[in-house]
C-alpha positions in Angstrom: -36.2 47.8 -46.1 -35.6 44.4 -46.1 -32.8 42.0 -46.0 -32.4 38.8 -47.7 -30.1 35.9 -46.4 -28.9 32.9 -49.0 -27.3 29.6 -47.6 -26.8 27.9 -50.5 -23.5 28.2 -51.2 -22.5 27.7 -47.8 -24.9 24.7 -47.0 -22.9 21.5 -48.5 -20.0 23.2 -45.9 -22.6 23.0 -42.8 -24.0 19.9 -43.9 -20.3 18.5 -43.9 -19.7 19.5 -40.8 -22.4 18.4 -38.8 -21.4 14.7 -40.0 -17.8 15.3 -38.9 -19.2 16.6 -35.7 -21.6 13.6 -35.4 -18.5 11.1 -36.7 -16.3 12.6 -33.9 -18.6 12.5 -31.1 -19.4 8.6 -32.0 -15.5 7.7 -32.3 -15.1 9.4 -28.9 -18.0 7.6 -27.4 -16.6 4.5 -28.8 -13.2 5.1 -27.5 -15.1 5.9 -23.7 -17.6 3.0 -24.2 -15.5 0.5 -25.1 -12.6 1.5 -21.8 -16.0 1.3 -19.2 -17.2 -2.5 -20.6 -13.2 -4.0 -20.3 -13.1 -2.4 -16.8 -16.9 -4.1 -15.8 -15.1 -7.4 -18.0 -11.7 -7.0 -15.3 -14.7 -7.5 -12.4 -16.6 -9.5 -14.1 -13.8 -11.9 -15.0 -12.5 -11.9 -11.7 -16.1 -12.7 -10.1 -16.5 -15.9 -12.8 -13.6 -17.4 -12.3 -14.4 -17.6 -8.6 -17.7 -18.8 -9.7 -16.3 -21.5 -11.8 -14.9 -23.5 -8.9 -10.9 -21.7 -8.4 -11.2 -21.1 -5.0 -9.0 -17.8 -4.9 -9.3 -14.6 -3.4 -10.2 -11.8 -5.7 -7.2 -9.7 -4.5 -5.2 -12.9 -6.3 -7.1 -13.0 -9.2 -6.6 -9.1 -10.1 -3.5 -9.1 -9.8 -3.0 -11.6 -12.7 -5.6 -9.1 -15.0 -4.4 -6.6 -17.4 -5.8 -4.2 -19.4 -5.3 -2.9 -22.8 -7.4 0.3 -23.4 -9.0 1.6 -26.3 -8.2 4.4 -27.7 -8.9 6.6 -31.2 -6.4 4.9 -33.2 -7.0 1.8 -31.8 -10.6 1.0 -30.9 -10.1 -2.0 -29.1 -9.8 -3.5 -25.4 -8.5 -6.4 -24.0 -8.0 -8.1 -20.5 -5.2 -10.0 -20.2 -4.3 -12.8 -18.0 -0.9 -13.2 -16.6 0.7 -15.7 -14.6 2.6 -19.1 -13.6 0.8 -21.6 -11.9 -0.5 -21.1 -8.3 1.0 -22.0 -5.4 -1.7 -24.6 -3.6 -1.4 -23.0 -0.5 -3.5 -20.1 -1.7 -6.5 -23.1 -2.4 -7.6 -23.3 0.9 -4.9 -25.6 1.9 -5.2 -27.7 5.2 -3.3 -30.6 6.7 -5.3 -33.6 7.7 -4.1 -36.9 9.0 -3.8 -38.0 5.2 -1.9 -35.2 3.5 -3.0 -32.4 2.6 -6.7 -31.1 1.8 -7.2 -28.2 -1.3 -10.2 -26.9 -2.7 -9.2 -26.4 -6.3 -12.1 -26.9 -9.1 -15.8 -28.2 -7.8 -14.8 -30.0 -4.2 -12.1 -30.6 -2.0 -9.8 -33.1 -2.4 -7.0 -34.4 -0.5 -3.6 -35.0 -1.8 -1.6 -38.2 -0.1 1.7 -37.7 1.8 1.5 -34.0 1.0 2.7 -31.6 4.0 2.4 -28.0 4.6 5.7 -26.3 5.4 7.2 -22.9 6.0 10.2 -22.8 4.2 13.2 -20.7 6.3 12.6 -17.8 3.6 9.1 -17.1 5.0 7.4 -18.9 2.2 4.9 -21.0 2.9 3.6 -24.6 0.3 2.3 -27.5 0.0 5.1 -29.7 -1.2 5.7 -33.7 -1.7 9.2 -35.5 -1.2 10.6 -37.0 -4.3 12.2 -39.9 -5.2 13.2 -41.9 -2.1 12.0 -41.4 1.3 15.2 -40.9 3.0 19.0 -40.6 1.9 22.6 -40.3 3.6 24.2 -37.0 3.3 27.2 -35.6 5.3 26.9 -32.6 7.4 29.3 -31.3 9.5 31.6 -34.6 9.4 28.5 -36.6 10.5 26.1 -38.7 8.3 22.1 -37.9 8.5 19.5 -39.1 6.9 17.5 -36.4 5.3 14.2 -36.6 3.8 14.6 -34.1 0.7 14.4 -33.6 -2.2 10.6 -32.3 -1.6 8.8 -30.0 -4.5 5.9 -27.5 -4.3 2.9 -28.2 -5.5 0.6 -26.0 -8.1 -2.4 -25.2 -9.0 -4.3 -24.1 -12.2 -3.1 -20.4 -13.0 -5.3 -17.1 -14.0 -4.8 -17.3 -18.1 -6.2 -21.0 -17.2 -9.3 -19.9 -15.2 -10.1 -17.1 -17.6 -10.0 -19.8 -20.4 -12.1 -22.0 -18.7 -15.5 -22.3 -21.3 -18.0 -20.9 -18.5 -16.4 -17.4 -17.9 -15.9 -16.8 -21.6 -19.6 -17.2 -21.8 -20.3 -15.4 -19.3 -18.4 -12.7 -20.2 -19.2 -12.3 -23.9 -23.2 -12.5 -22.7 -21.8 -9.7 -20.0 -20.5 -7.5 -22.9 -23.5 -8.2 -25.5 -25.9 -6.9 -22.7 -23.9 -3.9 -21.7 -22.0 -2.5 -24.0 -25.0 -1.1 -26.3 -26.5 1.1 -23.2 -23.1 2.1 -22.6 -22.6 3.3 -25.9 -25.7 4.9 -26.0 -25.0 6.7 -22.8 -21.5 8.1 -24.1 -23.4 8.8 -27.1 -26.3 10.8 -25.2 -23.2 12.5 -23.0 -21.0 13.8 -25.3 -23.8 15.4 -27.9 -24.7 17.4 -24.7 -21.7 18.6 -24.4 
């Protein structure tokens, strides 16, 4: 007795599907690849701008990233920097007998007639007077002389520092070093599967 098995009617079918198999388990990698190299970008971005001179906590630079995850309809990831200006306080600021010294980009430097202050809503600055030293104003029925107007003072912001020429070097050379053994690994994880 013997049996005899034919497959080739139902071979273009099995041939079909390994490729959608193989086609799904690469978009999927992609989609997982591509959401691990814009989280090692976030640190990475955050570690280069230091690097580049802003003098900032990380703490301060995270919370001005963002990011955009991949995902099967859209296979793409971004980090995105938010963000006014910085206050200069948050530069290493320190009163000398000249103003004010901040560590901004590459040094410190010290800014003339600037004062440190605590304002009465618990904010702290670096700020300037401007315009005229002094001025009259009434108070109460009696005449002072007050020293304001004064302004704060700002530094660069994040979407600056993440702009700056050296971390966007350093983070495209970060993502064309990475991202193939990542993909490779997602690859590798998900056809074990």
């Amino acid at each position: 007795m013997s049996i005899s098995v034919s497959v080739r009617g139902s071979m273009d079918k099995i041939i079909a599907d390994i490729e959608r198999t193989k086609r799904d388990v690469v978009e999927k990698a992609t989609v997982r690849a591509l959401n691990k190299i814009i989280a090692q970008v976030k640190t990475g971005a955050s570690r280069n701008i230091r690097d580049a001179g802003y003098n900032l906590k990380a703490s301060d630079i995270k919370k001005g990233l963002s990011i955009t995850r991949a995902t099967a309809s859209n296979l793409s990831a971004k980090v995105i920097a938010s963000g006014r200006p910085i206050p200069l306080i948050k530069y290493g600021a320190r009163p000398t007998s000249k103003g004010v010294s901040v560590e901004v980009l590459h040094g410190r430097k010290v800014l003339a007639n600037a004062f440190i202050v605590t304002m009465p809503s618990g904010h702290k600055g670096v700020y300037v007077r401007v315009g005229d030293r002094h001025k009259k104003v009434r108070k109460n029925d009696r005449v002072i002389w007050s020293g304001l107007p004064i302004k704060e003072l700002f530094g660069p912001s994040i979407p600056n520092g993440l702009a700056n020429k050296t971390v966007q070097e350093a983070l495209q050379k970060l993502v064309q070093e990475k991202f193939p053994d990542i993909m490779r690994q997602q690859i590798k994880y998900l056809s074990s599967k």
